[in-house]
C-alpha positions in Angstrom: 1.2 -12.4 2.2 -1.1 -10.0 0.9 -4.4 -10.3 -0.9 -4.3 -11.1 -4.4 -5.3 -7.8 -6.2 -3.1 -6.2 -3.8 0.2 -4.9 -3.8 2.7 -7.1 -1.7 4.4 -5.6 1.2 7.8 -6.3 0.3 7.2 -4.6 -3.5 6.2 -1.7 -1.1 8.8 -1.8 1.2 11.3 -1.9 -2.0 9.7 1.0 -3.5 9.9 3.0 0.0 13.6 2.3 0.2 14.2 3.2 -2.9 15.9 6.5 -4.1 13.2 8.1 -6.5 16.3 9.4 -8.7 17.5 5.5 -9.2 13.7 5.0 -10.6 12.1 5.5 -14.2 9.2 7.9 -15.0 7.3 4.4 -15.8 8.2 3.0 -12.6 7.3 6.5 -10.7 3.9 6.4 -13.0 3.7 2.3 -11.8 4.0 2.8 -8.1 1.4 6.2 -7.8 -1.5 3.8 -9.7 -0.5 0.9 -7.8 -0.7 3.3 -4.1 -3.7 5.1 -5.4 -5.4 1.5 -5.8 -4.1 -0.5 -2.4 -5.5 2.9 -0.7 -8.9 2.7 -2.5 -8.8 -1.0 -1.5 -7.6 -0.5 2.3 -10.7 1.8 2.9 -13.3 -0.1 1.2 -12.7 -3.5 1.4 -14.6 -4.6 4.7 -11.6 -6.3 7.2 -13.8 -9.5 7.0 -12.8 -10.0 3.6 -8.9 -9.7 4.1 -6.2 -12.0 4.9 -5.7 -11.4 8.4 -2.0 -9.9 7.6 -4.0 -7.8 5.1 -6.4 -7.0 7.9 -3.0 -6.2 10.4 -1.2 -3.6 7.7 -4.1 -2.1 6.2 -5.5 -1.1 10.4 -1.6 0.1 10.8 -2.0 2.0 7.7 -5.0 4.1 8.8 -3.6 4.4 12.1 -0.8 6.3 10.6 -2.6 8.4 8.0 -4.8 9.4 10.7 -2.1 10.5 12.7 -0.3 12.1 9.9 -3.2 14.0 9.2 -3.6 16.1 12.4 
């Protein structure tokens, strides 16, 4: 379960899985604002104030963007 304001992680497990030419412009559009907000949200909401499965994803998340950056 994710945190209320947040995207769930099966809705982004679906999006990953899913072929970008079997989505809409509006879903495209849907999904950016929606990943531009959970990534605004994983960096500056303080881990004290998450679910702990929140917590778990978002420290995976930053593990892999870090790694992804170098």
């Amino acid at each position: 379960m994710s945190d209320p304001e947040r995207k769930p992680f099966t809705d982004q497990m679906k999006e990953k899985i899913t072929p970008d030419s079997s989505k809409s412009t509006i879903d495209k559009a849907k999904e950016q604002l929606t990943d531009a907000y959970d990534k605004v949200a994983k960096n500056f909401t303080s881990d004290e104030n998450k679910s702990t499965t929140q917590d778990a994803h978002d420290k995976i998340s930053r593990f892999v963007d870090d790694k992804t950056k170098k």
